[in-house]
OpenMM code with the backbone's topology and positions (N, CA, C; nanometers):
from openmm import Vec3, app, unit

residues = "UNK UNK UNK UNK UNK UNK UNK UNK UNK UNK UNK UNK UNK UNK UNK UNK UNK UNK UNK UNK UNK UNK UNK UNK UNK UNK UNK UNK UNK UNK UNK UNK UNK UNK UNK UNK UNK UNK UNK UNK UNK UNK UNK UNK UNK UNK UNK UNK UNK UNK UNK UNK UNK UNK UNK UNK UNK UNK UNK UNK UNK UNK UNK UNK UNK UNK UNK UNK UNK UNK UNK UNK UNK UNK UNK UNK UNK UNK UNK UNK UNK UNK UNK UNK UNK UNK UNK UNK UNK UNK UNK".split()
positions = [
    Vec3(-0.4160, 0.2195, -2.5567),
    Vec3(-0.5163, 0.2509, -2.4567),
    Vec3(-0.4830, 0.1767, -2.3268),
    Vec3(-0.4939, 0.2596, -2.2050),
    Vec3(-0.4621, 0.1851, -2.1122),
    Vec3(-0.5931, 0.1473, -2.0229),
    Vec3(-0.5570, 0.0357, -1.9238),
    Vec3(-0.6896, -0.0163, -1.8103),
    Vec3(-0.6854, 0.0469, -1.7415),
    Vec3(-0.7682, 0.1433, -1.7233),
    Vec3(-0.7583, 0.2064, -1.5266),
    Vec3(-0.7601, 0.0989, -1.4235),
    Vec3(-0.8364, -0.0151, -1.4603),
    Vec3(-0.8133, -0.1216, -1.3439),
    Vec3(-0.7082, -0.1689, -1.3522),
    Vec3(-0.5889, -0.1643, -1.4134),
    Vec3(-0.4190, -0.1957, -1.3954),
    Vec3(-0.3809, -0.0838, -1.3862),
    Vec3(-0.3072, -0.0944, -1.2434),
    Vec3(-0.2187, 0.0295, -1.2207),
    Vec3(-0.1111, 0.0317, -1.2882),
    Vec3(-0.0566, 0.1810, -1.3027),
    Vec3(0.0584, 0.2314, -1.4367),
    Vec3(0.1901, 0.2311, -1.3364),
    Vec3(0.2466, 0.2380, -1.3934),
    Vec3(0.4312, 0.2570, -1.3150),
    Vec3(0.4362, 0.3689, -1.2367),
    Vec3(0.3620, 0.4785, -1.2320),
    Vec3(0.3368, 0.6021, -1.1139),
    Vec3(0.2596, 0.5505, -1.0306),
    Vec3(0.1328, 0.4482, -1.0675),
    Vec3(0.0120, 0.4104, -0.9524),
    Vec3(0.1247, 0.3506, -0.8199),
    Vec3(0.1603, 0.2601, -0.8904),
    Vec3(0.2369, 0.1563, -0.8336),
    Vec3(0.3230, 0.2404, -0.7518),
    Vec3(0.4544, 0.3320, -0.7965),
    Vec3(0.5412, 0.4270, -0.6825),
    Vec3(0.4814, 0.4755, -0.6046),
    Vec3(0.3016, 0.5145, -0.6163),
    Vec3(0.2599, 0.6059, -0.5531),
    Vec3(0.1721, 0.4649, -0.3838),
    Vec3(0.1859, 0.3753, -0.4378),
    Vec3(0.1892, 0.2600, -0.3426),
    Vec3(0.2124, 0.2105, -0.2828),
    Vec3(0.3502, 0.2310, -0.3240),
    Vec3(0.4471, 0.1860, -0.2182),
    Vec3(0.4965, 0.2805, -0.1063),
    Vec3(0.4309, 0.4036, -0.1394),
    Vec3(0.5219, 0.4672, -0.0578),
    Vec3(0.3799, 0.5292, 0.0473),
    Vec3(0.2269, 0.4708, 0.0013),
    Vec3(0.0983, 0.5149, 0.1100),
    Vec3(0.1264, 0.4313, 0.1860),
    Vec3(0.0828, 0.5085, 0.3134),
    Vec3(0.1146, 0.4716, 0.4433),
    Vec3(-0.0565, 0.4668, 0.5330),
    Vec3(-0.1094, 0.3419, 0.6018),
    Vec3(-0.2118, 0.3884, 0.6651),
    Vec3(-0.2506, 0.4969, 0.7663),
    Vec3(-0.3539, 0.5413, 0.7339),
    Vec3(-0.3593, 0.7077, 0.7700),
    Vec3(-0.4312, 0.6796, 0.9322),
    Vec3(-0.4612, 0.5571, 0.9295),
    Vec3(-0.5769, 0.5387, 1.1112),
    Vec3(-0.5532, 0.3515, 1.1104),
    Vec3(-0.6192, 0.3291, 1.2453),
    Vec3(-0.5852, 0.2277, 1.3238),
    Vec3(-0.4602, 0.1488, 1.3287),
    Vec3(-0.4460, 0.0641, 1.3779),
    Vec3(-0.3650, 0.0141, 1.4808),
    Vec3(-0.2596, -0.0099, 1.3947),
    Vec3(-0.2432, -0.0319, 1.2288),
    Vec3(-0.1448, -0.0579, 1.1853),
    Vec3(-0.1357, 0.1433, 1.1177),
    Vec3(-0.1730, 0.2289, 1.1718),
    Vec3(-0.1474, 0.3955, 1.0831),
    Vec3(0.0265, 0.3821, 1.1090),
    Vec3(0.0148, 0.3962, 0.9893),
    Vec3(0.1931, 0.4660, 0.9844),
    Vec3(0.2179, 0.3558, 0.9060),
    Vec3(0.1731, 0.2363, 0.9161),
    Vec3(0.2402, 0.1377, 0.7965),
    Vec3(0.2024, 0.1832, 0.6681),
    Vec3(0.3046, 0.1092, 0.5757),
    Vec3(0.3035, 0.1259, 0.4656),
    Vec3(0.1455, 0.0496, 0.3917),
    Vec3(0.0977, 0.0317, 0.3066),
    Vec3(-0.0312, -0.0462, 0.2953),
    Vec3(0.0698, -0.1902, 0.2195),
    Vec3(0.1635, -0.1390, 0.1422),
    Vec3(0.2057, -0.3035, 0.0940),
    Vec3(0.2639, -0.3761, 0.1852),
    Vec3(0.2665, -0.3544, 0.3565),
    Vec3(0.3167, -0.4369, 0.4360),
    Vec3(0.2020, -0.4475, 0.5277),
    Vec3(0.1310, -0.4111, 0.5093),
    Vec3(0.0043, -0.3994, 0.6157),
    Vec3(-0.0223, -0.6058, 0.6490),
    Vec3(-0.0649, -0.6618, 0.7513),
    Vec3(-0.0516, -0.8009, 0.7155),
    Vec3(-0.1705, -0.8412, 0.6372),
    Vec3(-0.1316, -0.9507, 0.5796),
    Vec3(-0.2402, -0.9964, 0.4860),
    Vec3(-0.3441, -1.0159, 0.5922),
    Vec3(-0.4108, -1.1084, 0.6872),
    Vec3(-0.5088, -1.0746, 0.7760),
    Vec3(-0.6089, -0.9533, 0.7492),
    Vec3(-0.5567, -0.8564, 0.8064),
    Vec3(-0.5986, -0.7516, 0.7781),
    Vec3(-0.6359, -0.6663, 0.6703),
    Vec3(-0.5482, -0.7165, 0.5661),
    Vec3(-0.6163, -0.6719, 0.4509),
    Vec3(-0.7682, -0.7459, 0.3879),
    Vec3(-0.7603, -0.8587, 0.4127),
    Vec3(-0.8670, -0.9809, 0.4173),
    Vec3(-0.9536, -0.9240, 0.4859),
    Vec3(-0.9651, -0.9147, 0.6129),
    Vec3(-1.0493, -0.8334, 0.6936),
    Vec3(-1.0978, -0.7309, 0.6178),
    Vec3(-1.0297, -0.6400, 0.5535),
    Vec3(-1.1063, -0.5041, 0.4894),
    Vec3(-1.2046, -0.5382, 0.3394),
    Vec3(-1.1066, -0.6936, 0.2979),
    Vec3(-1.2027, -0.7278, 0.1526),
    Vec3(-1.3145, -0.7539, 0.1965),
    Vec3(-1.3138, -0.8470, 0.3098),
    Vec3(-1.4545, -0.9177, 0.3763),
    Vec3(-1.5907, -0.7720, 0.4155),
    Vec3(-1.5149, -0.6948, 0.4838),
    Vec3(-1.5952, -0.6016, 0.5302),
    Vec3(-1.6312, -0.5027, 0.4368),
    Vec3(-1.5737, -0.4459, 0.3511),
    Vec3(-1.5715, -0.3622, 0.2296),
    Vec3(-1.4592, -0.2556, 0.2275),
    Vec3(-1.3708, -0.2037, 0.1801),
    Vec3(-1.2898, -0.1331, 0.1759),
    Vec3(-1.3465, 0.0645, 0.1958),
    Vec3(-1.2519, 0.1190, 0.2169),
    Vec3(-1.3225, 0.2544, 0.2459),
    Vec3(-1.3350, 0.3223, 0.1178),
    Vec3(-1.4298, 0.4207, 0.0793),
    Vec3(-1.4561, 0.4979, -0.0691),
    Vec3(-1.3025, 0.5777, -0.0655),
    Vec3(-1.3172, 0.5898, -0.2163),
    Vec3(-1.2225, 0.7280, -0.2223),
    Vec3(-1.0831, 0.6249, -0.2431),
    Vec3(-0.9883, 0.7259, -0.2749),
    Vec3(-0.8318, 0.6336, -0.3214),
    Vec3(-0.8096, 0.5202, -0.2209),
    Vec3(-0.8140, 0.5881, -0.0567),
    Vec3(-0.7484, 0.4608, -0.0212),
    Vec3(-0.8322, 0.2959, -0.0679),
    Vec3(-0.9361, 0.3497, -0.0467),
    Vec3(-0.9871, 0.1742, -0.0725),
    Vec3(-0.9253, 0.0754, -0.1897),
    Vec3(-0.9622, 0.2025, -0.2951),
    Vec3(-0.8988, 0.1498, -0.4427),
    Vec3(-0.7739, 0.1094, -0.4210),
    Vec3(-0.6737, 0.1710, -0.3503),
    Vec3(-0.5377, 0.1065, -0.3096),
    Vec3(-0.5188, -0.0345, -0.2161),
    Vec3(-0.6150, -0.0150, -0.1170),
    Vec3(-0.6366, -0.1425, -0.0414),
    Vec3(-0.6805, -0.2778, -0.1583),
    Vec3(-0.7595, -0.2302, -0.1853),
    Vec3(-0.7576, -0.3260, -0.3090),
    Vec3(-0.6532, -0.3713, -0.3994),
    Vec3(-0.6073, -0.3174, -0.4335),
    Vec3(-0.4839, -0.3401, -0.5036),
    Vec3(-0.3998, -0.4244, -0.4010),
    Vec3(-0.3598, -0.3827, -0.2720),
    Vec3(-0.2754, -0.4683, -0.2132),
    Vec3(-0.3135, -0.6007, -0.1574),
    Vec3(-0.4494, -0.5678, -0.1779),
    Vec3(-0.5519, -0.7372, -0.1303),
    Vec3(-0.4967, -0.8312, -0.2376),
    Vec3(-0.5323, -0.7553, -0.3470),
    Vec3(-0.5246, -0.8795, -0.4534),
    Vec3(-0.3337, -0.9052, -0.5149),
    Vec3(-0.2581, -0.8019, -0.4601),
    Vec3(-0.1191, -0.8058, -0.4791),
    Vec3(-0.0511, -0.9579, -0.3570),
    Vec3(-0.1336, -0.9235, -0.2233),
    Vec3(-0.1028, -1.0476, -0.1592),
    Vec3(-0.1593, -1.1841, -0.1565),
    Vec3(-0.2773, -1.1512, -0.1966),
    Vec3(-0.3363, -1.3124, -0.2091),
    Vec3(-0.3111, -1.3954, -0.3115),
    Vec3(-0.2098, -1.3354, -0.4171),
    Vec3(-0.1827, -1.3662, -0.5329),
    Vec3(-0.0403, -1.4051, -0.5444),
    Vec3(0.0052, -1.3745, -0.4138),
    Vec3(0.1564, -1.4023, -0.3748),
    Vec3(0.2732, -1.3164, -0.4757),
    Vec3(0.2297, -1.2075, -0.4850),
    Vec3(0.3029, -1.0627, -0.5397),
    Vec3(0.3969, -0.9683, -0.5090),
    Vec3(0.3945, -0.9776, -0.3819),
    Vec3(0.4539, -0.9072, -0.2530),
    Vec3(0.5976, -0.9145, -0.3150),
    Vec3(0.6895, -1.0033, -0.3354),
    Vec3(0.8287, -0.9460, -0.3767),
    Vec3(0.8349, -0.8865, -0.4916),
    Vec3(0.7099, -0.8530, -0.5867),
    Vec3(0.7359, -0.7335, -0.6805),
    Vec3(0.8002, -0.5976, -0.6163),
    Vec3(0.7725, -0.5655, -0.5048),
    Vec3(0.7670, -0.4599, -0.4452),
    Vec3(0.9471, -0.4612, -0.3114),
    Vec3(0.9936, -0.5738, -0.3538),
    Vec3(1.1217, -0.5635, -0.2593),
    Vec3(1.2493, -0.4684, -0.3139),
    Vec3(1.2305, -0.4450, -0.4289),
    Vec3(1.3256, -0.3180, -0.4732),
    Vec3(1.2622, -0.1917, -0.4990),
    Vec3(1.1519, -0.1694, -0.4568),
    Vec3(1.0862, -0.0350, -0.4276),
    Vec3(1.0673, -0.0113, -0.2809),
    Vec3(1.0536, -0.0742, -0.2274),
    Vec3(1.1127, -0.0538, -0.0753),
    Vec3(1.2244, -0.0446, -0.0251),
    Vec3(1.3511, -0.1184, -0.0955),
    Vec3(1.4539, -0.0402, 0.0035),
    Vec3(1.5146, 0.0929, -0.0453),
    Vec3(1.4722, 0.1716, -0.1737),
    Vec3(1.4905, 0.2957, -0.2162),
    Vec3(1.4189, 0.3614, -0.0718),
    Vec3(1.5650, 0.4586, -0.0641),
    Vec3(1.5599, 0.5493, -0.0062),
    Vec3(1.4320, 0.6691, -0.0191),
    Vec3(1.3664, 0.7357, 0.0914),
    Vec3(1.2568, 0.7865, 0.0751),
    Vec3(1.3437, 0.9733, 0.0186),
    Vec3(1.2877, 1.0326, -0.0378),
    Vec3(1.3411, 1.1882, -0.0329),
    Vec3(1.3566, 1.2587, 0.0842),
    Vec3(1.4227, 1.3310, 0.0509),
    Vec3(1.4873, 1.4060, 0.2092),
    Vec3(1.3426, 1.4463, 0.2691),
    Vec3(1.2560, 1.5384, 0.1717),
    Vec3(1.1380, 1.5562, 0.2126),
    Vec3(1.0278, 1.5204, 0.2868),
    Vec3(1.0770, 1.3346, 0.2427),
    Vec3(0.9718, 1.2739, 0.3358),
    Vec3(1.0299, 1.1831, 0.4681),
    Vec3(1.1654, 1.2075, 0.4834),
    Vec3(1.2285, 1.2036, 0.5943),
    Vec3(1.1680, 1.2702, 0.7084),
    Vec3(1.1258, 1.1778, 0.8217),
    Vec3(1.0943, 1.2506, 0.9447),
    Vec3(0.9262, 1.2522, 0.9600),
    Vec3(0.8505, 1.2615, 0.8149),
    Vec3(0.7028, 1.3014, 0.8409),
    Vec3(0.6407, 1.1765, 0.8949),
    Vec3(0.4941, 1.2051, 0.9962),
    Vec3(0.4214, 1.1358, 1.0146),
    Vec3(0.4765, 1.0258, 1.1391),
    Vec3(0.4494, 0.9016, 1.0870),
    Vec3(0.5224, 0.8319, 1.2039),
    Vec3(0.6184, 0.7577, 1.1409),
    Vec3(0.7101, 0.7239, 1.2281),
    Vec3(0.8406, 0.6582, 1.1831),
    Vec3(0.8599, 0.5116, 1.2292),
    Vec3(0.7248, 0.4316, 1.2241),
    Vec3(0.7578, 0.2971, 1.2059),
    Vec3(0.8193, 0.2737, 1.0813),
    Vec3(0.8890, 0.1354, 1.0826),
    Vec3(1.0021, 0.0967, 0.9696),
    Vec3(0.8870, -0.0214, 0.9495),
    Vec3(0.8751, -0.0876, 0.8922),
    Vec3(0.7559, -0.2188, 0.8513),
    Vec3(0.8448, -0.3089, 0.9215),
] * unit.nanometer
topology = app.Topology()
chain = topology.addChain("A")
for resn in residues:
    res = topology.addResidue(resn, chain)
    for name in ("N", "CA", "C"):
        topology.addAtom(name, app.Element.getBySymbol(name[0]), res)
């Protein structure tokens, strides 16, 4: 039986590769978003719906000092597909 409150090995790919959809950091990835700011969103409350649940996840991935779980899922290459979409900040 698995925890829905632990993300599975798809949650996680599917994490690394969301990107914020609005303000000043949109186009970042959420696992590089700065910790600040993610703090900021725990303090204030996170938004309903997936992204929050994901913000969450990366709140408690950085305050927990987690962040290089995620350094060999970032430099994989994105699919040709998602080459080009959206905005093309690099983190």
């Amino acid at each position: 039986m698995t925890n829905p409150l632990i993300p599975g090995h798809q949650a996680l790919l599917e994490l690394v590769e969301a990107r914020m959809p609005f303000g000043k950091h949109q186009g970042l990835r959420l696992i590089d978003l700065p910790e600040p700011y993610v703090v900021w969103f725990a303090r204030q409350g996170f938004p309903d719906g997936k992204l929050g649940q994901m913000l969450g996840i990366v709140y408690e991935i950085k305050v927990n000092g987690l962040e290089p779980l995620f350094d060999p899922l970032r430099k994989q290459e994105l699919p040709s597909s998602e080459k080009g979409r959206g905005n093309n900040r690099e983190p």
